[in-house]
N, C-alpha and C positions, 0 to 999 in steps of 0.2 A: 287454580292449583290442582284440584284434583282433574281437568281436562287434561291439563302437562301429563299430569304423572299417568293417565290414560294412552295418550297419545304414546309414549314413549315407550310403554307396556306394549303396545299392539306392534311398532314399531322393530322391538327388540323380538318379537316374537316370528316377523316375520323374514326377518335377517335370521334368526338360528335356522328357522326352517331351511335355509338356501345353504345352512353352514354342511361342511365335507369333512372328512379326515383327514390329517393330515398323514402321508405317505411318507414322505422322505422321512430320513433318519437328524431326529430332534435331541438326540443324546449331544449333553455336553462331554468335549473335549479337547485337547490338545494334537497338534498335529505339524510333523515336521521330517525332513530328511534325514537319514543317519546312514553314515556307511559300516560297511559289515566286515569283521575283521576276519583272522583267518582261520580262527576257531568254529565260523560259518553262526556268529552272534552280530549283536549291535547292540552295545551301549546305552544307556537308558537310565536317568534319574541314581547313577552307581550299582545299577541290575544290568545281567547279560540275560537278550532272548535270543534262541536261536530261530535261524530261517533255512529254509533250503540249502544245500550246499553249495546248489548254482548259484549265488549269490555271493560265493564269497569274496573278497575285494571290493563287489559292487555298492551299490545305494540301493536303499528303500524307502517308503513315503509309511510312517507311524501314524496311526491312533493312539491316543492316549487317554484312556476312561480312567474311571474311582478304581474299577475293579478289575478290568482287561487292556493288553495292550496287543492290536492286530495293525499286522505288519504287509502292504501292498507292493504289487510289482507298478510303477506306473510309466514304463518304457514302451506301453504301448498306445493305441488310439481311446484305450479305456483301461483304468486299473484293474487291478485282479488281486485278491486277498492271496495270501502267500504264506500266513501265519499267526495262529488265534494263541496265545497264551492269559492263562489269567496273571492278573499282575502283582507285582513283588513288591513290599511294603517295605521293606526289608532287603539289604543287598543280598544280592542270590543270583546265582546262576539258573536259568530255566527253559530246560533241553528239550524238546521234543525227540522222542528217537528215529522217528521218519524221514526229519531231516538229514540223519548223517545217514542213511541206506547205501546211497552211491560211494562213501566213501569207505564205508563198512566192508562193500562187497571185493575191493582191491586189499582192505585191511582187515580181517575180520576175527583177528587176534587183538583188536583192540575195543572189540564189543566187552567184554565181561567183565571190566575193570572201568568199564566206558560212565560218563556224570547220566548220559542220555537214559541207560539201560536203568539206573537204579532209580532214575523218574518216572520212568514208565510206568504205566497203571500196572497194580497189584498182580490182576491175571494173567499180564503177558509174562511179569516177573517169573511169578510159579511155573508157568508153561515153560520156560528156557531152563527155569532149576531143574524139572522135573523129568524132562524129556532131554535136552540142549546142551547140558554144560558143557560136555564134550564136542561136541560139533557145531559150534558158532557158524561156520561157514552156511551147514544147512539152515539153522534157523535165519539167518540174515537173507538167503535164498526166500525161505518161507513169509517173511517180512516183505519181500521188494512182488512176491507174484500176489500176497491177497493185496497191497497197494493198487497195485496195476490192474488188478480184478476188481477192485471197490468191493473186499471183503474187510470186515470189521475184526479187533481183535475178539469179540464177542465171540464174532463165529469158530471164530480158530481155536480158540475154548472150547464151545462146546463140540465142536468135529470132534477134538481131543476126547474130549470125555464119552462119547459116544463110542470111539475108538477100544478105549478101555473098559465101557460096559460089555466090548463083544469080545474080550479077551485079551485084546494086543497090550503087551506087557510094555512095550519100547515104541513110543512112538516116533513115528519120523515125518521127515516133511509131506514127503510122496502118500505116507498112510492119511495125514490133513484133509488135502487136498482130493483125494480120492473117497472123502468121507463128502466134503462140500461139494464136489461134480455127479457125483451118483456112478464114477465109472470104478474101474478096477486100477489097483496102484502099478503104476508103470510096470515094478519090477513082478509081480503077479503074485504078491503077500498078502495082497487084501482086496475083500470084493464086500463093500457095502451092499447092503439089500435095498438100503434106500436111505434116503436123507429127512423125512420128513420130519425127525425130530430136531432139525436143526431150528428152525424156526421156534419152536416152540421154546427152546433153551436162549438161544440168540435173542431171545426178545426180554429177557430176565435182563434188570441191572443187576451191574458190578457187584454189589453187595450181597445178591443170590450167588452170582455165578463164582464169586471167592469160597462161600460157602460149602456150594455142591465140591469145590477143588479137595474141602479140608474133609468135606464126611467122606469124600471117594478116596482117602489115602495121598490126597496131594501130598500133606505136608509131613508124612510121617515114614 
């Protein structure tokens, strides 16, 4: 008896040693096709997510976790994520505002009453109140070049706020932009000295950078 349980001990000890990680993705869940109506959603459990607006008419291939539902393009020789939401427990519509840009920049009178804009995380909200309300067009501008730039709404925050520690009362798209590039604003209103403090602020969560919004006069 006690040779067995010897044997067995030295046995299982030398199988763990050979043992690996496992890599691939071990997450339980569901997984399925849905096609994408013309609101640029797909249907889900009595919850609408949205997805890109290229997609709409189309299909997409679903994940479906406890907590998150990401949405693939798989038309091609390999899938590609196209869309991370957390998931709704609850029927609920759940926008991303990225996804309607394209269709924003033809219609852009329909941002500010839009389901997408009042999802949107808190600091982009304030940045449109504050600066935007009147000019949808440019903020939806300002939306589609940090996209294309792979600038975060973070940054666009703190540009802003950087913006108005150096005086600019009215901010605009061109003064953002010209705050994240380190150059001078097209139209020749604004010449940053430099950007270093972007990082330093951009690297604060949300819950700072709402913060800094409300003691620098965002909300009042």
């Amino acid at each position: 008896q006690i040779n067995a349980e010897d044997e067995i001990r030295t046995n299982y000890e030398q199988e763990r040693r050979c043992l690996r990680p496992v890599e691939a993705d071990m997450s339980c869940f569901e997984a399925r096709d849905y096609k994408v109506d013309k609101l640029s959603t797909f249907s889900l459990l009595g919850s609408h997510y949205s997805v890109p607006s290229d997609y709409i008419r189309g299909k997409v291939w679903v994940k479906l976790y406890s907590e998150q539902v990401v949405a693939y393009d798989t038309s091609g020789s390999e899938k590609k994520e196209i869309a991370r939401h957390a998931r709704a427990h609850t029927h609920a519509w759940v926008m991303d505002l990225k996804h309607y840009l394209k269709i924003l920049v033809v219609k852009p009178g329909a941002l500010k009453q839009s389901v997408a804009l009042k999802q949107a995380p808190e600091n982009i909200r304030v940045l449109y109140d504050r600066h935007f309300t009147y000019e949808s067009k440019s903020f939806i501008k300002l939306l589609v070049w940090a996209f294309e730039n792979q600038r975060t709404y973070y940054e666009l925050c703190a540009a802003t706020i950087i913006a108005e520690q150096k005086g600019v009362k009215q901010v605009t798209q061109e003064i953002i932009r010209s705050v994240l590039e380190g150059t001078p604003s097209e139209d020749g209103t604004f010449n940053p000295v430099g950007n270093d403090q972007i990082a330093d602020y951009s690297a604060q969560n949300l819950s700072i950078i709402t913060t800094l919004f409300k003691n620098s006069s965002w909300t009042h």
